[in-house]
N, C-alpha and C positions, 0 to 999 in steps of 0.2 A: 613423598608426603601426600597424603589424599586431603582432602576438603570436605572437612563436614558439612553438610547442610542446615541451615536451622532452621527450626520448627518453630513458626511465626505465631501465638494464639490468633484465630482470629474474630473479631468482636464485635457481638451479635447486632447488628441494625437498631439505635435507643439515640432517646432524648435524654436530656434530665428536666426533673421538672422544676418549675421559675422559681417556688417558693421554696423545699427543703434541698431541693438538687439528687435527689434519688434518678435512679436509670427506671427509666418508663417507657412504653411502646411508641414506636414514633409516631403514630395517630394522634397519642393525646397530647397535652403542655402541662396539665395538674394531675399529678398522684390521685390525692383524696379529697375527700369530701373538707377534711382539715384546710386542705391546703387551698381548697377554693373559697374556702371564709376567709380565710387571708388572704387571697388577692383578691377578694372583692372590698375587703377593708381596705387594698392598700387604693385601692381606684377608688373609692369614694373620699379618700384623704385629699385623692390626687386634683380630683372633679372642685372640690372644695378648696383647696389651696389654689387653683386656677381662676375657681370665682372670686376669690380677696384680692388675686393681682387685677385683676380687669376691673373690679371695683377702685380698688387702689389709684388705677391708671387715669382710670375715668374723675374721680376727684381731684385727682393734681393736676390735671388737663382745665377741668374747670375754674377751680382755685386760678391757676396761672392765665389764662382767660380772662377772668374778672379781672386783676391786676392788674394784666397787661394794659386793656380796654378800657375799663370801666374806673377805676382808681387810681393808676399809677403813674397817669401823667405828673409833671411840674404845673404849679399855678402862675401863674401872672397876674 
């Protein structure tokens, strides 16, 4: 019996890129000009959603602050 050998493809040095996932040069991370409107949409979502938690934070830190401090003892 002899041994074939197989013939492996092999495949060529690529990325895909972040947004559609297409094979792209490994230099770059976005295809097109499409696909970098959308990930600069999805980063300004992101930038933005980041500012409403620290806002968020920053008020219920307050809020509980006042309470704790300022209002929330028992009277005598």
């Amino acid at each position: 019996m002899s041994e074939k050998k197989e013939k492996k493809a092999r495949i060529v040095d690529h990325r895909h890129c972040r947004i559609c996932g297409r094979a792209i040069p490994p230099d770059k991370e976005i295809c097109s000009e499409k696909c970098m409107q959308v990930q600069a949409r999805i980063e300004a979502r992101q930038r933005r959603m980041r500012n409403i938690m620290l806002i968020m934070y920053a008020v219920i830190f307050v809020i509980f602050f006042m309470l704790l401090f300022l209002g929330g003892g028992p009277s005598q």
